[in-house]
Backbone as CSV, one residue per row, in Angstrom:
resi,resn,N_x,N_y,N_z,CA_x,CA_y,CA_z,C_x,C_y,C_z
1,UNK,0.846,-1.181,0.000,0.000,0.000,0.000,0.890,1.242,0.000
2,UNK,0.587,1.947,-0.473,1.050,3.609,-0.676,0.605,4.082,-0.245
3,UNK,2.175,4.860,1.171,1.733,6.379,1.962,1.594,7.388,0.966
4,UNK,0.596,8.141,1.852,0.512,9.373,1.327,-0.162,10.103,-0.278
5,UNK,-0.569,11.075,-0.622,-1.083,11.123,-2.039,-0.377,10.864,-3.021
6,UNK,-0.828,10.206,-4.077,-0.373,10.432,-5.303,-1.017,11.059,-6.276
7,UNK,-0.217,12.583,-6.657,-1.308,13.110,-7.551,-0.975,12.584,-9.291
8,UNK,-1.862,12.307,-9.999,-2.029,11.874,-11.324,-2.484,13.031,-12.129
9,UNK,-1.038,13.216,-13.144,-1.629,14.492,-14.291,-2.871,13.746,-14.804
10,UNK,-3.512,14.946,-15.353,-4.435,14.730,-15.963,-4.393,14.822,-17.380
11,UNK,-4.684,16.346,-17.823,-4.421,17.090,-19.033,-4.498,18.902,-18.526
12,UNK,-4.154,19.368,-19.048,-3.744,20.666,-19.038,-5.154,21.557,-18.595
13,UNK,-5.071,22.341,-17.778,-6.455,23.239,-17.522,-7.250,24.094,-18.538
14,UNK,-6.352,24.743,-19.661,-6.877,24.814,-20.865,-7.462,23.958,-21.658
15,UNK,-7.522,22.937,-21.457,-8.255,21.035,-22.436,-9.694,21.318,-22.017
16,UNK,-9.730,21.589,-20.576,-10.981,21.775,-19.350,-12.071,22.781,-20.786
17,UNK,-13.187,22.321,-21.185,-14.003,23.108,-20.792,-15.225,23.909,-19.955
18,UNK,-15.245,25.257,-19.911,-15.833,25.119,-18.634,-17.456,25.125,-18.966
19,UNK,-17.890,24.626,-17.623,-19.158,23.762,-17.480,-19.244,22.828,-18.241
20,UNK,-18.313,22.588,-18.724,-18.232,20.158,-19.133,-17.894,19.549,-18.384
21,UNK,-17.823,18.373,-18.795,-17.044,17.771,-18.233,-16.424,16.423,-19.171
22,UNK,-15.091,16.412,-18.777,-14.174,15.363,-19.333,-14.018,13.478,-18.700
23,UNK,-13.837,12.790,-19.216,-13.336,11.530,-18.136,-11.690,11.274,-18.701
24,UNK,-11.522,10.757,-17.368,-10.169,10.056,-17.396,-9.722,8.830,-16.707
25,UNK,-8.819,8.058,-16.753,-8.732,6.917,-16.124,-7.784,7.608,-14.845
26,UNK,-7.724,7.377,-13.575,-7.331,7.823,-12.811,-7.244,6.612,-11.455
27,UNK,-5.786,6.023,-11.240,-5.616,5.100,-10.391,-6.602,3.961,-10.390
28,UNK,-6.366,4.013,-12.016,-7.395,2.930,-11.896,-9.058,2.859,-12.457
29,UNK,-9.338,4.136,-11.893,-11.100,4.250,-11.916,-11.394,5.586,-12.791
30,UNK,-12.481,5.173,-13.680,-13.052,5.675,-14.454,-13.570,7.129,-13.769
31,UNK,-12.812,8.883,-13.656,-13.574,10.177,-12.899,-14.104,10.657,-13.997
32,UNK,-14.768,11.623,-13.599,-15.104,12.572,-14.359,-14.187,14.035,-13.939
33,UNK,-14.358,14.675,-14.857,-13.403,16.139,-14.511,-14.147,17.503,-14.958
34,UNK,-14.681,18.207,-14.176,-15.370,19.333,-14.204,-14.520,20.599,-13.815
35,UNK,-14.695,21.246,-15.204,-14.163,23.136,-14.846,-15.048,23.774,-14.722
36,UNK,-14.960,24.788,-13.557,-16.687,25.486,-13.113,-15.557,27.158,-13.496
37,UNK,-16.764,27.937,-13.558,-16.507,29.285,-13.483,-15.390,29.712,-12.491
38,UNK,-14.482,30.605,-12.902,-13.130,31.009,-11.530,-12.480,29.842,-11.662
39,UNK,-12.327,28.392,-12.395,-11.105,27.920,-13.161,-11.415,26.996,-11.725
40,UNK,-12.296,26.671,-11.009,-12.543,25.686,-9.956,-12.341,24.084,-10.857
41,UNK,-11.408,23.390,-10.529,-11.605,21.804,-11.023,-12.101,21.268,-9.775
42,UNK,-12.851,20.236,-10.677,-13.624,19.219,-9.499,-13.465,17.472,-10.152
43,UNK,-13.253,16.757,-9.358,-13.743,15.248,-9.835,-14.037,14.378,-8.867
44,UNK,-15.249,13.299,-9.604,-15.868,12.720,-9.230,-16.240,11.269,-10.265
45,UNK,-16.249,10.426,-9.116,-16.613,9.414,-10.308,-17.354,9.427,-11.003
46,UNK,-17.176,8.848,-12.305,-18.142,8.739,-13.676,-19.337,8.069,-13.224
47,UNK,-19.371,7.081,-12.773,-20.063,6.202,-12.334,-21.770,6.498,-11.945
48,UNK,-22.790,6.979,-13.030,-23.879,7.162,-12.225,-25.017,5.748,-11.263
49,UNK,-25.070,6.344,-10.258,-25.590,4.788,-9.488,-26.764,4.747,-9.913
50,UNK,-27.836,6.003,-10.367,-29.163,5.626,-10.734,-29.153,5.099,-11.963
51,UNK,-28.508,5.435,-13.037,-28.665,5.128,-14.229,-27.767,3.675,-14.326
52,UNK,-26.834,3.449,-13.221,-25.898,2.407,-13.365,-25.226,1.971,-15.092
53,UNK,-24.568,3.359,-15.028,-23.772,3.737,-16.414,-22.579,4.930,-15.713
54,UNK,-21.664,4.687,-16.822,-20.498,5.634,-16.629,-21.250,6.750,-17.459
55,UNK,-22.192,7.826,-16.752,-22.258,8.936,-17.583,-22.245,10.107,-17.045
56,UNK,-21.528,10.314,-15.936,-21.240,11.601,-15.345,-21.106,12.690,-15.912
57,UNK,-19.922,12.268,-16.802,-18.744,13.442,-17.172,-19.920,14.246,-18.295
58,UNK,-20.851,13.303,-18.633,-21.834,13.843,-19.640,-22.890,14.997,-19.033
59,UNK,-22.486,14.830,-17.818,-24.058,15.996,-17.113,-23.929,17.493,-17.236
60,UNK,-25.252,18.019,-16.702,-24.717,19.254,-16.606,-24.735,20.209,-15.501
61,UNK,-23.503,21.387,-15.344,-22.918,21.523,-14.889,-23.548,22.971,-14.255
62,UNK,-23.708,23.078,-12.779,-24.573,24.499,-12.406,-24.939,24.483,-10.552
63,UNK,-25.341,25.371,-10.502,-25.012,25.877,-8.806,-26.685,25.840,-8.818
64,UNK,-26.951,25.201,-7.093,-27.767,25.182,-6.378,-27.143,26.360,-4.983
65,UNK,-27.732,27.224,-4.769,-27.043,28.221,-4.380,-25.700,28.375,-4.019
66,UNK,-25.258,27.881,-3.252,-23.298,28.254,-2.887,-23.235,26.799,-3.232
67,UNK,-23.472,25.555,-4.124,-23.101,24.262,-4.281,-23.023,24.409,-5.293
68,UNK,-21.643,24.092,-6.236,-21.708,23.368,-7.419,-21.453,22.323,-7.667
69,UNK,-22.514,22.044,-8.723,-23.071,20.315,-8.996,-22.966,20.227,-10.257
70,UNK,-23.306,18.608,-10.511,-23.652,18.306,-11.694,-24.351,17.327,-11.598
71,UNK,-25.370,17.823,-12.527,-26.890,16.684,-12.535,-26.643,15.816,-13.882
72,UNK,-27.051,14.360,-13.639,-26.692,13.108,-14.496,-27.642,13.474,-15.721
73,UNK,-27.018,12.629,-16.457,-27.776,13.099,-17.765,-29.014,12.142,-18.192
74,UNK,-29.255,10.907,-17.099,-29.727,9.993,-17.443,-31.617,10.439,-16.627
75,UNK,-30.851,10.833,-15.368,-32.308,10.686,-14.561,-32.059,12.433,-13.675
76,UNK,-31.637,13.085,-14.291,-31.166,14.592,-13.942,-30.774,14.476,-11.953
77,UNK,-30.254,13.430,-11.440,-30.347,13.739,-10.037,-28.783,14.708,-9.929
78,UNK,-28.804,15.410,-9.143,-28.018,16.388,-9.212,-26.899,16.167,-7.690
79,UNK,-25.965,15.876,-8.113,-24.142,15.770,-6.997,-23.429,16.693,-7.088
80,UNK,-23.444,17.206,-5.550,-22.313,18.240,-5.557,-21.040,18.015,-5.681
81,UNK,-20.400,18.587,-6.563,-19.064,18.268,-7.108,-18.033,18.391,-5.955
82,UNK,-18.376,19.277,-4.514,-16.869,19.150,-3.927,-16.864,17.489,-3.230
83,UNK,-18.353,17.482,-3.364,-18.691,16.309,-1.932,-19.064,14.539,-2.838
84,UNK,-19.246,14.893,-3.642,-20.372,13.844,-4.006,-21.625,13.287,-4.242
85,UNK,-21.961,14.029,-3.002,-23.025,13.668,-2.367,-24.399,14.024,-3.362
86,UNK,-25.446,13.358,-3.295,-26.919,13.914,-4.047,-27.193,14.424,-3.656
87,UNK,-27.955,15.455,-4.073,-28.331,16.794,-3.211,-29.910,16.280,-3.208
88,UNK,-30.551,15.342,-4.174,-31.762,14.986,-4.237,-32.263,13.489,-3.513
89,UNK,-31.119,13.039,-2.759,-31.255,11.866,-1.957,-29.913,11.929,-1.354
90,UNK,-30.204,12.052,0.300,-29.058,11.890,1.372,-28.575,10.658,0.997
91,UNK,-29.490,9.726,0.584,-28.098,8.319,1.379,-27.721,7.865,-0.254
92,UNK,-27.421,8.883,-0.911,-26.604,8.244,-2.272,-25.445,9.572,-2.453
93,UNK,-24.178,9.119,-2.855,-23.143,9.753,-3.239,-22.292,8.831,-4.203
94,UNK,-21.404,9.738,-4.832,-20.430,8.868,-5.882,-19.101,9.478,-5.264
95,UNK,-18.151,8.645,-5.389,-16.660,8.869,-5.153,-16.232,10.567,-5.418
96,UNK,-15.549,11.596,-4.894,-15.004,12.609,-4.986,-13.101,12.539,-4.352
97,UNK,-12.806,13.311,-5.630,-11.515,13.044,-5.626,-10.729,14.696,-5.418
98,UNK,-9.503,14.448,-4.533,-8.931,15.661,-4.216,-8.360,16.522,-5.974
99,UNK,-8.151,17.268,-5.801,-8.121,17.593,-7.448,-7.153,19.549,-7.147
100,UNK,-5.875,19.533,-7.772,-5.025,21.062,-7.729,-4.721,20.596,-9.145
101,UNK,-4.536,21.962,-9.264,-3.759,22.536,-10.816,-2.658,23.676,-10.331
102,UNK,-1.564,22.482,-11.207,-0.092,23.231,-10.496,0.706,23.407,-12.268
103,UNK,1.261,25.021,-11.957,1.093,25.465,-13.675,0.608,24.910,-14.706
104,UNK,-0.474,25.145,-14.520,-1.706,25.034,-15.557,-2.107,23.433,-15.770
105,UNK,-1.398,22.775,-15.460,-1.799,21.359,-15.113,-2.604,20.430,-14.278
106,UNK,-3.490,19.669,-14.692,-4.446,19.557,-13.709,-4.177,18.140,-13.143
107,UNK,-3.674,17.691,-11.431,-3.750,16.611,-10.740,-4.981,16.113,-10.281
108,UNK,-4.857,14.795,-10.671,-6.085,14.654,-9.187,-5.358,13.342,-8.611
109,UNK,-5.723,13.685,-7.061,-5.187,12.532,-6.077,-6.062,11.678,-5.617
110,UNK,-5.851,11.523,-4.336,-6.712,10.260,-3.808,-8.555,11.009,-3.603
111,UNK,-8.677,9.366,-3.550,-10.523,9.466,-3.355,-10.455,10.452,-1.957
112,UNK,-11.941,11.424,-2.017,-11.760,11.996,-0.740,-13.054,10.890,0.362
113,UNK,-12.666,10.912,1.895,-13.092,10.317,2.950,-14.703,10.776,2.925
114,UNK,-15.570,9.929,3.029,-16.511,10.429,2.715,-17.352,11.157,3.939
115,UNK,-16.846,11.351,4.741,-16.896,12.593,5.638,-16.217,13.924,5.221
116,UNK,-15.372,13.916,3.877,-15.229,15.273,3.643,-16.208,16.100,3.088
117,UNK,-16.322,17.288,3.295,-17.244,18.480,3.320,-16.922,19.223,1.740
């Protein structure tokens, strides 16, 4: 097992468009990669649990007041991108991943604890 993060380039923050979203293979697992307005990256797994399809990266991308989310493209339920979490059902979330852009390059590291906020 491996201490500590490993961050995984992605592709460049310019690739990002904003309010899309991209996928990538990342340690393994299929994320999605979202650029929000103010150059915010976010990721989260592709993985939608209602539709039980990889179609995240396909949703779209928009704020429920101070939350930005992205709602699935299959059954519109809408996950906040820092957390995971459904904003339209407490006890469902998808994987969220730590995610910096270091000159203009975009990492993402480990899955975040799903007690992160």
């Amino acid at each position: 097992m491996t201490v500590g993060v490993e961050w995984q380039p992605v592709c460049a923050l310019a690739e990002l468009e904003v309010g899309r979203g991209a996928t990538a293979l990342v340690h393994g697992q299929s994320v999605a990669i979202f650029r929000t307005d103010g150059d915010q990256v976010y990721a989260l797994g592709n993985h939608d649990p209602f539709a039980r399809a990889s179609v995240m990266a396909k949703g779209i991308v928009g704020r429920r007041e101070d939350v930005p989310f992205v709602a699935s493209p299959a059954h519109r339920h809408a996950f906040d991108l820092r957390t995971g979490r459904c904003l339209d059902d407490a006890h469902v979330r998808v994987p969220a991943y730590d995610v910096k852009v270091v000159d203009g390059v975009v990492l993402v590291g480990q899955r975040k604890p799903l007690s992160a906020a």
